[in-house]
Structure formats: C-alpha cells, structure tokens
C-alpha positions as CSV (number, residue, x, y, z in Angstrom):
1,X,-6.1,7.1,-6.7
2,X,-2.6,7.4,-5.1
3,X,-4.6,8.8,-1.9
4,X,-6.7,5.7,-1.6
5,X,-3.7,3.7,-1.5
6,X,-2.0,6.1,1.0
7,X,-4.8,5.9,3.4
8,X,-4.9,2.0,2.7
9,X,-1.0,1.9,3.8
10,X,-1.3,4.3,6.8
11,X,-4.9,2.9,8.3
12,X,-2.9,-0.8,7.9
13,X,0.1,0.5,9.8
14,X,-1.9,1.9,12.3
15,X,-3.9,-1.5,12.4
16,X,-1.0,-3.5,13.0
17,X,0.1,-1.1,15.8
18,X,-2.6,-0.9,17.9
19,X,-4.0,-3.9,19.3
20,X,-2.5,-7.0,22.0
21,X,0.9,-7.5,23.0
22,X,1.3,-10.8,22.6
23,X,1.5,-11.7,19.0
24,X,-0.3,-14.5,17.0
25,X,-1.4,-16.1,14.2
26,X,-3.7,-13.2,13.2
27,X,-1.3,-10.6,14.1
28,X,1.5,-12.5,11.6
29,X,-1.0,-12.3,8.9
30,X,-1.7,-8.7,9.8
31,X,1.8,-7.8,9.5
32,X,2.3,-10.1,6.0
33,X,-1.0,-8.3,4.5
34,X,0.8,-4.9,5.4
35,X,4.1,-5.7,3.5
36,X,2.1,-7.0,0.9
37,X,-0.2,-3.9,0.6
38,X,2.7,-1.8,0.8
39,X,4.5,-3.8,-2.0
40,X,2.0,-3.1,-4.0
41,X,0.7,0.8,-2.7
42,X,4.7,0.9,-3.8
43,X,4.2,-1.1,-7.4
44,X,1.0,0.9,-8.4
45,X,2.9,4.3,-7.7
46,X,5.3,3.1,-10.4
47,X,2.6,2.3,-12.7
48,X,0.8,5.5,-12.5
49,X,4.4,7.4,-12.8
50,X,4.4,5.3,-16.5
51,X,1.1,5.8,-17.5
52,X,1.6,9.6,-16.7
53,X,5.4,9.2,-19.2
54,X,3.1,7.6,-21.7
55,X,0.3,9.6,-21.7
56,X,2.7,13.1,-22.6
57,X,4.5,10.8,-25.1
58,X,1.1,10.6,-26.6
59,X,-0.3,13.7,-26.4
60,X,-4.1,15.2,-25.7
C-alpha cells in the first residue's frame, strides 16, 4: 500500500514538472493537488505506522 502512494507522489511530481512554461490555472491546480496528495501520502504513512503499533500490542 505505501508503494501505491509513493508512485502516486513521484508520478505527480513528475506531472507537475514536465509540461509548459508559462503557468496557469490548470497548472495551479496541479501543483495544489500535489501538496494535497502529498499531505496525505504523508498522513496515511502515519496511520499505517499506528496500525502496525496496534496490531503487536494486540497480538496474532
């Protein structure tokens, strides 16, 4: 799962890099949805990281 949001993060970075030099309304949205996917690529990570505390608090 953390792979898939890796790749999301990277393929986005490279999406907002390649393309026009001139920068507009689409390319500001691009750049909001990245920080916003990474916000959360960055959120989930902490989740998992809590779920894997919990589950060895818990036991098999």
């Amino acid at each position: 799962m953390k792979k898939g949001i890796v790749t999301v993060v990277v393929v986005g970075s490279f999406a907002s890099i390649c393309g026009c030099k001139k920068e507009g309304p689409t390319q500001r949205a691009g750049r909001e949805v990245d920080k916003a996917v990474e916000k959360i690529a960055g959120e989930l990570g902490k989740a998992g990281d809590h779920m894997d505390e919990l589950l060895k608090k818990v036991g098999p």
